[in-house]
Structure formats: C-alpha cells, structure tokens
C-alpha positions as CSV (number, residue, x, y, z in Angstrom):
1,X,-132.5,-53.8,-12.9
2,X,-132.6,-57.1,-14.0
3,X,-129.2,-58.6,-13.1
4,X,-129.8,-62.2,-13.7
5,X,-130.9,-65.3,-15.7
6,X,-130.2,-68.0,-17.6
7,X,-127.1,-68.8,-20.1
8,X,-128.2,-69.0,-23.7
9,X,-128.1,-72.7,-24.5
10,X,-124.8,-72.0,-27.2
11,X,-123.4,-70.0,-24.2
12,X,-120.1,-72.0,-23.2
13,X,-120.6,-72.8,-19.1
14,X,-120.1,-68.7,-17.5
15,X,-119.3,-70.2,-14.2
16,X,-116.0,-71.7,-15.3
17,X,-113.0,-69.8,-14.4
18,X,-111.8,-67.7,-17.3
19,X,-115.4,-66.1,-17.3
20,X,-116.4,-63.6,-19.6
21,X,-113.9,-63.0,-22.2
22,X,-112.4,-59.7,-23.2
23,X,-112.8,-56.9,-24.6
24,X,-116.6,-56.4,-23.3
25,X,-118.7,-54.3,-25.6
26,X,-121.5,-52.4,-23.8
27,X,-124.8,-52.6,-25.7
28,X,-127.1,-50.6,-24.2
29,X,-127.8,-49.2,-20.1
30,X,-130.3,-51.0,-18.2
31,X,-130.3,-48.8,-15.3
32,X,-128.6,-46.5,-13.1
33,X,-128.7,-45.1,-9.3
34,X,-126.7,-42.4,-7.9
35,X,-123.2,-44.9,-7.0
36,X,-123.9,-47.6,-9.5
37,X,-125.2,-48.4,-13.1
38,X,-126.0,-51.6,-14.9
39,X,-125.4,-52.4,-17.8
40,X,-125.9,-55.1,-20.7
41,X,-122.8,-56.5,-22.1
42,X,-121.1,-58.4,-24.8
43,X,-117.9,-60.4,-24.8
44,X,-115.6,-61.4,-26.9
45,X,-117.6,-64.4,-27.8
46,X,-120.8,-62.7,-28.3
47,X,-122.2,-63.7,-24.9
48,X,-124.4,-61.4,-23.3
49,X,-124.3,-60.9,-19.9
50,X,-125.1,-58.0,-17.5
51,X,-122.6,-55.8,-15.5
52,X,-123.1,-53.8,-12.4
53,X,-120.8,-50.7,-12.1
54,X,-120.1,-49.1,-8.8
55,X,-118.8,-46.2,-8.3
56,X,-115.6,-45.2,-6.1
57,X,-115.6,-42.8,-3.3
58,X,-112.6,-41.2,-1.0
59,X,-114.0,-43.4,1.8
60,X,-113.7,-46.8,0.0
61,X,-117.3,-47.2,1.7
62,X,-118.1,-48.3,-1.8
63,X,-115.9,-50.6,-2.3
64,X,-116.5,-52.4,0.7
65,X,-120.2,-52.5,-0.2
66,X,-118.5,-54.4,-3.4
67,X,-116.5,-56.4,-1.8
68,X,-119.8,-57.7,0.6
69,X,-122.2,-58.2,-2.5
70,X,-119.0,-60.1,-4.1
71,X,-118.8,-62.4,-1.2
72,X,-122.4,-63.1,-0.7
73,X,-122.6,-63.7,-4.1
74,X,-120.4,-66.5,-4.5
75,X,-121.2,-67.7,-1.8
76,X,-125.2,-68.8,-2.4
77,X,-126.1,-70.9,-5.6
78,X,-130.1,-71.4,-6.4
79,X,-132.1,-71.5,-9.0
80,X,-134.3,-68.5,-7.9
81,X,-131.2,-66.4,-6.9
82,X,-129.0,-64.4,-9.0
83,X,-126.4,-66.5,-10.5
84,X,-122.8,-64.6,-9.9
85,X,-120.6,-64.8,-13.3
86,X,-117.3,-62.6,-12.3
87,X,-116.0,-59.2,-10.6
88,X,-113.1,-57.1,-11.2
89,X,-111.9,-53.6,-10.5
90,X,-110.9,-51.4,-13.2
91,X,-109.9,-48.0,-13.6
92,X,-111.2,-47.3,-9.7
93,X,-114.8,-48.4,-10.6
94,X,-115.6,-51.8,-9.4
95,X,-117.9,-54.2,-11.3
96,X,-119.8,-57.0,-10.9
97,X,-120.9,-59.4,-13.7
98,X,-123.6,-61.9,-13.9
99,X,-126.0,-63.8,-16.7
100,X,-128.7,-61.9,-18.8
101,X,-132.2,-61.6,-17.7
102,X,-134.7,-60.7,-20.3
103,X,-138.3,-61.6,-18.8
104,X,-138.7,-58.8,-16.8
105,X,-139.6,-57.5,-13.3
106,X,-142.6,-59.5,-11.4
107,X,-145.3,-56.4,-11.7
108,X,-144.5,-56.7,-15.6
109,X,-145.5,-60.7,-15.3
110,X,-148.4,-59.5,-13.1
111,X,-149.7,-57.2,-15.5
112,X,-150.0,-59.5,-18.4
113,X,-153.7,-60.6,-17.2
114,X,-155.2,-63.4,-16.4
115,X,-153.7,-63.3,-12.5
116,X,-155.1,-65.7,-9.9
117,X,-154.7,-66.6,-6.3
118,X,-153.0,-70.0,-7.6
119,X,-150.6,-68.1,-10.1
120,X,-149.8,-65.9,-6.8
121,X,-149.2,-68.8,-4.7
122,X,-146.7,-70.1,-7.4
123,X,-144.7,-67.1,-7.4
124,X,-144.5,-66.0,-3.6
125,X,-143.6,-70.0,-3.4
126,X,-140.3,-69.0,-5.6
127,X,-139.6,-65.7,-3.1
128,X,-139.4,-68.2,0.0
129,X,-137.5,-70.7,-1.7
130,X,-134.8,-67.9,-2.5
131,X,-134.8,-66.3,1.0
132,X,-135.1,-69.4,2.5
133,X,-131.7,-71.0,1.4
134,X,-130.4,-67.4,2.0
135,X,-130.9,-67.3,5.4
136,X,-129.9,-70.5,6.1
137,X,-126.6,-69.7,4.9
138,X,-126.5,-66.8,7.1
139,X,-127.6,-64.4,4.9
140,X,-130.4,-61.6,4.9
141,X,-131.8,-59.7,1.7
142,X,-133.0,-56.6,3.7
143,X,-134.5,-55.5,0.8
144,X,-137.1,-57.5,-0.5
145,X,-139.5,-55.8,-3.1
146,X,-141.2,-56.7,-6.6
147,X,-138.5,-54.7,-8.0
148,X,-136.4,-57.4,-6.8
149,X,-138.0,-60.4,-8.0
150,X,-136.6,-61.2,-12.2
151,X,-137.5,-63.2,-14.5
152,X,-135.2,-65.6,-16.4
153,X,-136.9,-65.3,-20.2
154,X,-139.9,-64.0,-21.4
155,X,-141.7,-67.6,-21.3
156,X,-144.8,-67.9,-19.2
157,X,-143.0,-70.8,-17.5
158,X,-139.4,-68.9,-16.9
159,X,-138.3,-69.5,-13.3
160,X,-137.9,-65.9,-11.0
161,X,-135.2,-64.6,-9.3
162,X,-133.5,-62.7,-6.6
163,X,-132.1,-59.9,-7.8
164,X,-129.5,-57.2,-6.0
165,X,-128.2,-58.2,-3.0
166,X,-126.4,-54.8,-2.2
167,X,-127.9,-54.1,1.4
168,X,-127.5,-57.9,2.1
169,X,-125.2,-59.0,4.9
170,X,-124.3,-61.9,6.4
171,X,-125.0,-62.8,10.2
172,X,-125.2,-65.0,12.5
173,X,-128.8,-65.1,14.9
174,X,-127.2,-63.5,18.3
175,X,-125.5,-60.8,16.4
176,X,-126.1,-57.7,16.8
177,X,-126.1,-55.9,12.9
178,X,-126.5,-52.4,13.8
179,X,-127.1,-50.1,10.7
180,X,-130.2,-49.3,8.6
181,X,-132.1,-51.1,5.6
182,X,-134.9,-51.5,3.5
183,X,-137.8,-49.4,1.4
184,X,-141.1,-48.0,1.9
185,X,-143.7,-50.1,1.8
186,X,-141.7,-53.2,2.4
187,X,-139.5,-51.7,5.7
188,X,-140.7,-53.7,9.1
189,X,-141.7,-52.2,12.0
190,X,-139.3,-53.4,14.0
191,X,-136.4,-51.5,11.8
192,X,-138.7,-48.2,12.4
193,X,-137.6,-48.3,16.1
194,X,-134.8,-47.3,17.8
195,X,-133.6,-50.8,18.9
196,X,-131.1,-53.4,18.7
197,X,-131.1,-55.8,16.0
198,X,-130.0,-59.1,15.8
199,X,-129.6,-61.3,13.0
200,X,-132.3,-63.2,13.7
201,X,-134.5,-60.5,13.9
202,X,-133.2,-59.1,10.3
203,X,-134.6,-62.9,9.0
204,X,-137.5,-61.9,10.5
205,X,-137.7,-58.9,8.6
206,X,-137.4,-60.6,5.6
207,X,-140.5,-62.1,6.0
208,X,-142.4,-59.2,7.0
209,X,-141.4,-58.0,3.8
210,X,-142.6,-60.8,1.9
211,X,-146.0,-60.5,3.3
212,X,-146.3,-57.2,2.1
213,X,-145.0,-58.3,-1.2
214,X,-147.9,-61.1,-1.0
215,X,-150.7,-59.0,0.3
216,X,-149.4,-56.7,-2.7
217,X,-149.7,-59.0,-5.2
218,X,-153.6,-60.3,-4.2
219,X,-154.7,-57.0,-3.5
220,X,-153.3,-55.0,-5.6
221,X,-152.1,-52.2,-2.9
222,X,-149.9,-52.2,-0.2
223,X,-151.2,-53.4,3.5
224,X,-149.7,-49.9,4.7
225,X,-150.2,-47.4,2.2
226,X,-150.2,-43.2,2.7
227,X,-149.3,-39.9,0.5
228,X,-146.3,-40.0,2.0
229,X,-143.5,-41.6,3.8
230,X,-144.4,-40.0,6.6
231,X,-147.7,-41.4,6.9
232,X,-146.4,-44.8,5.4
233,X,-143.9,-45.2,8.1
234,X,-146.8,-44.1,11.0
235,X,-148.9,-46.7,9.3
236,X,-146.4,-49.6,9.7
237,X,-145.1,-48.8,13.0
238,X,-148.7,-49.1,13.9
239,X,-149.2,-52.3,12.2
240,X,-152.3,-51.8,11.7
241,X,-154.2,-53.2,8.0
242,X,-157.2,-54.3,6.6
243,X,-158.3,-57.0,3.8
244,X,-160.9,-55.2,1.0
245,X,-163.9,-56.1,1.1
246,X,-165.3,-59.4,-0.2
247,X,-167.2,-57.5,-3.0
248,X,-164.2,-55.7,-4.3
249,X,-162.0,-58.3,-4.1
250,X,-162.1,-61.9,-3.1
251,X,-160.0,-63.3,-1.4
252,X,-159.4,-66.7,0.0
253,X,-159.3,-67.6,3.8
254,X,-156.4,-69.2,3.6
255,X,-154.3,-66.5,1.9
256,X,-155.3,-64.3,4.5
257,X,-154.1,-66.5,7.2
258,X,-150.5,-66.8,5.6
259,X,-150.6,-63.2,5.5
260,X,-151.5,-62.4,8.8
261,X,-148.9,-65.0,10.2
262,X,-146.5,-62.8,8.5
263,X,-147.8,-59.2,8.9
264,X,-146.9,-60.0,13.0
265,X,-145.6,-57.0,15.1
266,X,-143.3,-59.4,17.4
267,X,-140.7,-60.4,14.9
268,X,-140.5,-63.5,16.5
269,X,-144.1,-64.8,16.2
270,X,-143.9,-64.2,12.4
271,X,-143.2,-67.4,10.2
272,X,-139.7,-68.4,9.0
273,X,-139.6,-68.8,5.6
274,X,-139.1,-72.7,6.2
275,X,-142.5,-72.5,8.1
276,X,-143.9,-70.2,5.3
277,X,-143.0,-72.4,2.7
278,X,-145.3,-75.1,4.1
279,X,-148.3,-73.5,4.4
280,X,-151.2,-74.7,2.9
281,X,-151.9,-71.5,0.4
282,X,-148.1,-71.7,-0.5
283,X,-148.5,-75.8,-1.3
284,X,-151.4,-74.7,-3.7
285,X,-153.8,-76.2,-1.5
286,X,-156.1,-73.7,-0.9
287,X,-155.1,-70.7,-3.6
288,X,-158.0,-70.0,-5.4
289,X,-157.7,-71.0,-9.3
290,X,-160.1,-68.0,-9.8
291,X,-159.3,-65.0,-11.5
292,X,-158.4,-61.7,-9.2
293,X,-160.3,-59.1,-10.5
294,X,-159.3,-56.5,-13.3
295,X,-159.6,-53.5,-10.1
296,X,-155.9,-56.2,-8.8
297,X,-154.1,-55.4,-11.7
298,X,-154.9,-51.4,-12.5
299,X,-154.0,-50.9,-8.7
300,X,-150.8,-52.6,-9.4
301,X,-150.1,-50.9,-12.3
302,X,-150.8,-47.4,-10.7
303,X,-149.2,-48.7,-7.7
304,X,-145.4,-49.2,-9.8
305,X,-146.0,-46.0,-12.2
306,X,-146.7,-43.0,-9.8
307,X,-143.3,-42.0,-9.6
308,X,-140.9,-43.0,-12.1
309,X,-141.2,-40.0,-14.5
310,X,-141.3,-37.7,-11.4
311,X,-137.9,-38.9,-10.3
312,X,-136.4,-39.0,-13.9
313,X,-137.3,-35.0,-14.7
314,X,-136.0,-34.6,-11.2
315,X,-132.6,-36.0,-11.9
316,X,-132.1,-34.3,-15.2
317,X,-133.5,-31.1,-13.7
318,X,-131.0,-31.4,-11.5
319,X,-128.4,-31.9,-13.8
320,X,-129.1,-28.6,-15.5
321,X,-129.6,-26.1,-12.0
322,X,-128.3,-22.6,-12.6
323,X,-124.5,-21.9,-11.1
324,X,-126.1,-19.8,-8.2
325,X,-128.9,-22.3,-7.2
326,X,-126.5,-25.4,-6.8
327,X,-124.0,-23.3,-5.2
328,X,-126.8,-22.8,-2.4
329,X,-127.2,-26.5,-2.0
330,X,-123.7,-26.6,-1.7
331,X,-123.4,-24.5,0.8
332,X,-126.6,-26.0,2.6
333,X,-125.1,-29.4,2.3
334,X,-121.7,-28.2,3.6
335,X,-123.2,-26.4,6.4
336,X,-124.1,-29.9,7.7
337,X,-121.5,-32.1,6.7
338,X,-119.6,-31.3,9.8
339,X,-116.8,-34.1,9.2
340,X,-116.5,-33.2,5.9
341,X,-116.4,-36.5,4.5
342,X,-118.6,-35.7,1.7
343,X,-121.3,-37.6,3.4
344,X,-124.1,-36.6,5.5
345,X,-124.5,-39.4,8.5
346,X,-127.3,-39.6,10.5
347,X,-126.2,-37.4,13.2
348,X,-125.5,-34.4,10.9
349,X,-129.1,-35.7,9.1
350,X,-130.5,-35.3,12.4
351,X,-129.2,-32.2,13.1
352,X,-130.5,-30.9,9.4
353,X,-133.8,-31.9,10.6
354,X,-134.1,-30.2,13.9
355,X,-132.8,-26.8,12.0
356,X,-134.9,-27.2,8.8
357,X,-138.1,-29.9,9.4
358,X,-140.1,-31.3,7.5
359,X,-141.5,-33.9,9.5
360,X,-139.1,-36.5,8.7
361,X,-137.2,-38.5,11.4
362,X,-133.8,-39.6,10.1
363,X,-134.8,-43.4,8.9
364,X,-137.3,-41.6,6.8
365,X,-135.6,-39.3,5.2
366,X,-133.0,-41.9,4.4
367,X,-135.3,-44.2,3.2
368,X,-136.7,-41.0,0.6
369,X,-133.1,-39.7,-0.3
370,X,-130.7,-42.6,0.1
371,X,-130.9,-43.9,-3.4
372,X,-128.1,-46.5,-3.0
373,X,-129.0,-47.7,0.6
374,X,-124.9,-46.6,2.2
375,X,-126.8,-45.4,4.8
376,X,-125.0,-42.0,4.2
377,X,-126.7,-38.9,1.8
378,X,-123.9,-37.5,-0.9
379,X,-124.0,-34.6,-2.3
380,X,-126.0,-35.6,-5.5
381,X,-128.6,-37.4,-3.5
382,X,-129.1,-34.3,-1.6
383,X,-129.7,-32.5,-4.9
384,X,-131.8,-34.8,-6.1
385,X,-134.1,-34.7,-3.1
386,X,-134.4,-30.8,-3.5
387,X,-135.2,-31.4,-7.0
388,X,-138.1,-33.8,-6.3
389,X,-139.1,-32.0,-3.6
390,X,-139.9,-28.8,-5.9
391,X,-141.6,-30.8,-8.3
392,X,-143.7,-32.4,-6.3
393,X,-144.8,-28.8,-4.5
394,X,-144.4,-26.9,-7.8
395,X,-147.5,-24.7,-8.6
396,X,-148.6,-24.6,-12.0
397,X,-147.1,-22.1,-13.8
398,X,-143.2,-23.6,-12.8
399,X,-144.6,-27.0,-14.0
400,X,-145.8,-25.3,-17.1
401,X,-141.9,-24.1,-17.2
402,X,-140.7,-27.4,-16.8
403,X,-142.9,-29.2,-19.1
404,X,-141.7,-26.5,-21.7
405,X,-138.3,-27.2,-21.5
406,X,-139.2,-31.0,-22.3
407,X,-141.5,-29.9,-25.5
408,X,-138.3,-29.2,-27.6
409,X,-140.1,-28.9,-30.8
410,X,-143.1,-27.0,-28.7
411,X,-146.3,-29.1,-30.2
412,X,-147.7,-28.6,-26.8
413,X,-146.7,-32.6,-25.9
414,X,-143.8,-34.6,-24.3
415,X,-142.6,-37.0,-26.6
416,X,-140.7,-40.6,-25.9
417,X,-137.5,-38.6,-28.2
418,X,-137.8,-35.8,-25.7
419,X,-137.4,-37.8,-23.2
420,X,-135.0,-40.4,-24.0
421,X,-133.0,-37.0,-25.1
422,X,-133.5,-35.0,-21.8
423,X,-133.2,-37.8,-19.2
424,X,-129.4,-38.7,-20.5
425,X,-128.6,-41.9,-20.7
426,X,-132.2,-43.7,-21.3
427,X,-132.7,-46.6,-23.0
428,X,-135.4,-46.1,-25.8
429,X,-137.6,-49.0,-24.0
430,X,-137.5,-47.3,-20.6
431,X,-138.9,-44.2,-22.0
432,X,-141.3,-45.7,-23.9
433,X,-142.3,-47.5,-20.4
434,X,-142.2,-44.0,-18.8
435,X,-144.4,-42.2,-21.1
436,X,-146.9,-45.7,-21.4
437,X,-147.5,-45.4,-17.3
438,X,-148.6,-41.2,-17.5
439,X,-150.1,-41.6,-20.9
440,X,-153.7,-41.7,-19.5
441,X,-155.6,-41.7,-23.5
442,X,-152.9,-43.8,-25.2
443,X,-151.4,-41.5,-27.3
444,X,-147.9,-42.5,-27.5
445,X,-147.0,-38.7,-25.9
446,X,-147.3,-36.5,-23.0
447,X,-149.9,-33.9,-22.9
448,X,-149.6,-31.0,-20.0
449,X,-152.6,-32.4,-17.8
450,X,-151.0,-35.8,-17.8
451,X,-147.8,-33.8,-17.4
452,X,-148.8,-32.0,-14.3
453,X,-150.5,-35.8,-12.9
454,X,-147.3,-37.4,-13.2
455,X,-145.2,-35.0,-11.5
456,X,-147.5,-34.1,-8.3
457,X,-148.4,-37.6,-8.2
458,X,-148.8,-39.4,-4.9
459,X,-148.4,-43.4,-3.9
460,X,-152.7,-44.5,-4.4
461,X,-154.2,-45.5,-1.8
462,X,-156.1,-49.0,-1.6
C-alpha cells in the first residue's frame, strides 16, 4: 500500500517528537482491506505523509495487532525499512502514521523494461539487507512479497523498502511462536505442516520467502505455481521446482545456486539472510548484466494482474447482496461461530470444512479468506469469499448480469468512471491500473470478453 519513504527535503525532521501537526487533512485513499485502510495525508504544515487506519473490534484483537506493529516499528530504523513517523488512537480506530512513498510497488519498477540479472541482484540485495537487521533484532516479517517491497520516489536510483509489518512479531530462536502467517506463493513449507515453530524457524521462513520472491523476479513466475491454492499449497509442501529452460529464459549458474540454497525443505539448511547477503550473485559477481527476456516481464505482469478486478467486483458485489441472500450467510456464518465472538477460529473453520468441503484444509482457506492475516475469518471476509467464489464459478449468462450492472450508461463497455463509481472508495489511479491489467487491445475500457477473462481468471502458470 505504499506506507513509506523519504521526507521532502522542506519537510521539517518527522521523527522529532511533536510529529505530524494537526488537524490532518486526508487527500486521497491509497488502499483498504477488510480491518484497516491507508490513507494519504496532509498536516497542518502541508506535509504529506501516509496513515494506516485500523479498525476496532469487541475483542480488542485489533488493537493488540496495533499495539505489536507500533512496537516493532519503533523499534527497527533502516534505510530499506519503513520509517515509523507517529500513532495514536482516536475515536476507537487506531492509526498509524509514517513518511510518503511515491515510487511504487517493486513489480511496477520491474515492469518499466530494460530488467537484468544485475538490476535483480541489486534489488533482492536491498530485501536482505531489510530482513537481515530485522531479524537480528528479533524480529520476523512473515510476510514477505513484492507487494511488500516500496519504493522511496519515482527516481530510477530511489532506495526500496519494507513495507507492512502487521503479521510481524518478535521472538527469540527457542521460542515457540505458535499461530499462522504468510501468502500464497510466498508461504514455506514448513508453516504448511502441522508442527511447532520456533523463532528460528520463522527466520527461516523468511528466507524461503525471499527465494521465491527471487526466482519470481528472474523468471518471471512463481517456483510453485497452480490454479489454485489448493494445488499451490500441494506444490510447495512438495518442494518440488524447476528452472525454464535455457532457450526461454537464461539464466545464470550462479543465481540458480542462491536460489536453490534458499528454496531448501529443512529450514535449517536454507541460508540466513547474513549468509545470503554474501553470496556471490547478491555481491554482483556473477549476475548477468544481460537483459531478461521480454517473455520475464509479460509473465510478471500477468502474474500481479489476474486478480485484482476479480476481488474488487467481488467486494462491491458484496456490498450490494439482496436482504434474503446475506441473511443466509448470516445464518451460515452463525451456524459455525459457535463462541459467538464474531470470529470464526480454526476449529469452527475446520468444523465448516468437514460439513461443507471444498477441498481446503484450514491454513488454506485462511490464507484465501483472511484478508487482514488475524488468523480469525469475520463476518465480511466470509462474505467476501462467497462473493469471489460465485464469480469465479459464474456461468455466462450471471456474468453477463454482473458486467451489466457495471455498464451504467449501457455502451456495451466497463469504463474506468464505472468503476471508480461502483468499487466505492477508488482512487482514480487504481482504477485506471485495474482496467490497464484486463484491457487486453488498449482501449482505455472494458469490453464483455475481457470482462468474462478477468473475472474467471486463474494465477498463469510458468
């Protein structure tokens, strides 16, 4: 969501005490989840900064998730890690503020062309830089992804960042941390299993994550790819990968070594990030100074887009369910929530899955459903699930339905008005960016063959 970056030069120093100055004028959203949105901010001063809202809950589980991110937060400073401004409650939603990033996420670097071995080496050397000091201050990231990876300014030299440290805790190597984190694609194998984990085996995660993020970024695909979680989740518990071939896509010797020193099933035969850090490819060694070719980029950029308008119409479909369907939901939801706490927990999850299937085992459905990573499903993730779930299975006559109700002025195309209107709360960027990723002929709109793509898409397969 880009949380981070760096102070504009007639920006007075943000880390001293009085902090952003009041009253804060909010310019424009920059993203929201299910318990949190973040926004971009002005202060009294004219200082921009970004602010992370989170929600509050009967449970206070969100606050102590605050409280955590708060902590961790001030307590690591580096230059390719978020840089922590100020927090405060207000009004019983909890915020957190911090500088202004405006380069963008790493995929949106990536894409600009002209990508290389060596320009990849650079950037994974940031990543381990970042998750290096964190962990040797005791703290893992647990959710290491592109996604996660800023940068400061829109110059081709602006330093990257670690972003969102909301699953993060902070441990010590013989303690045992015993809930659940981290997204497909990214997850180790090693959180897949039904086993004790110790903080030194969370680091450990880390780094499997960061191979994945590497062999990503050279191939252009993940290392354990599938149509679905399911098969994603099958594929990494496996552990099993494979480089393309030489023709396709060239890679160096050496890359492929650092990757498969961190692509390791036994979490503690996989490199630290100290160790990783000091490998040849990382140094810039042995990176190839060679372009990747164009095939690197279009899987990326296929890769980041197969989803994001699906889960959009989802949530504002969701948003506008008849009385009588979400009072089923309700009533399906409240069947499980046997505590009644408003959440469902893994037991009552599992006990959902036994009754009604799928094929899911509980980690997996969280890791589909659980939008803000509490390890818990509320109500509107629930809903939002069941939305998703009938696009993605619609036939096409309900898609034809759906795409109707976007066409407002019924020209027969989905336009970036429509929507920035429909979606709620959307930014006129993000959804320009949503209609650029389905708009196959360039356009500028949404026809009803790109329409039906979009939503039945699935993650490609390299």
């Amino acid at each position: 969501m880009g949380l981070c970056g760096s102070a504009p030069k007639e920006t007075p120093d943000y880390r001293d005490t009085s902090g952003p100055q009041r009253p804060f004028t909010v310019e424009k959203l920059l993203g929201e989840g299910v318990s949190c949105k973040v926004s971009l901010i002005r202060d009294a001063r004219g200082v921009l900064y970004a602010q992370k809202t989170i929600k509050n809950d009967k449970e206070g589980q969100f606050k102590k998730m605050w409280e955590t991110e708060v902590r961790i937060l001030q307590k690591i400073s580096h230059p390719n890690i978020l840089e922590y401004v100020s927090s405060y409650e207000e009004g019983g939603l909890f915020h957190i503020i911090t500088v202004y990033c405006q380069g963008g996420e790493l995929f949106d670097r990536v894409a600009q062309g002209n990508f290389s071995e060596k320009v990849a080496s650079r950037l994974a050397k940031q990543m381990l830089k970042a998750v290096a000091y964190c962990h040797s201050k005791g703290v893992v990231h647990r959710d290491l992804k592109p996604e996660n990876f800023v940068f400061e300014s829109a110059s081709i030299d602006s330093n990257m960042r670690l972003i969102d440290f909301g699953c993060a805790k902070e441990v010590h190597d013989d303690e045992i941390v015993h809930d659940y984190a981290g997204s497909p694609y990214y997850v180790a194998p090693e959180v897949l299993r039904d086993c004790q984990r110790t903080g030194k085996m969370w680091k450990a995660s880390d780094m499997w994550s960061i191979g994945v993020i590497i062999f990503l970024l050279v191939t252009g695909y993940p290392p354990f790819n599938g149509h679905d979680h399911h098969q994603i989740f099958a594929r990494i518990r496996r552990g099993h990968y494979s480089f393309p071939h030489p023709q396709d896509i060239p890679l160096s010797d050496s890359v492929k070594d650092l990757i498969s020193k961190l692509l390791v099933m036994e979490p503690s035969k996989r490199l630290t990030a100290e160790e990783a850090l000091k490998h040849p490819w990382i140094a810039g060694d042995t990176a190839s100074a060679a372009p990747l070719p164009d095939t690197v980029i279009r899987n990326l950029a296929n890769f980041q887009s197969h989803c994001k308008l699906q889960k959009a119409v989802a949530r504002a479909l969701a948003q506008r369910m008849t009385d009588d369907d979400k009072q089923r939901l309700i009533e399906l939801f409240r069947r499980f929530d046997k505590n009644g706490d408003g959440q469902l927990g893994p037991d009552e999850i599992a006990a959902m899955m036994k009754e009604i299937g799928g094929g899911m085992d509980v980690k997996e459905f969280l890791s589909r459903v659980d939008e803000d990573n509490s390890g818990t499903i509320s109500l509107d993730e629930f809903t939002m699930a069941a939305a998703v779930g009938h696009l993605s299975s619609a036939n096409e006559e309900e898609l034809k339905r759906t795409f109707d109700a976007f066409d407002v002025d019924r020209d027969g195309f989905v336009t970036m008005k429509e929507v920035e209107k429909l979606c709620g709360n959307m930014s006129p960027e993000e959804a320009r960016r949503l209609i650029a990723e389905v708009d196959k002929n360039g356009d500028g709109k949404i026809s009803f063959d790109e329409w039906i793509a979009a939503m039945q898409a699935k993650p490609p397969v390299g």
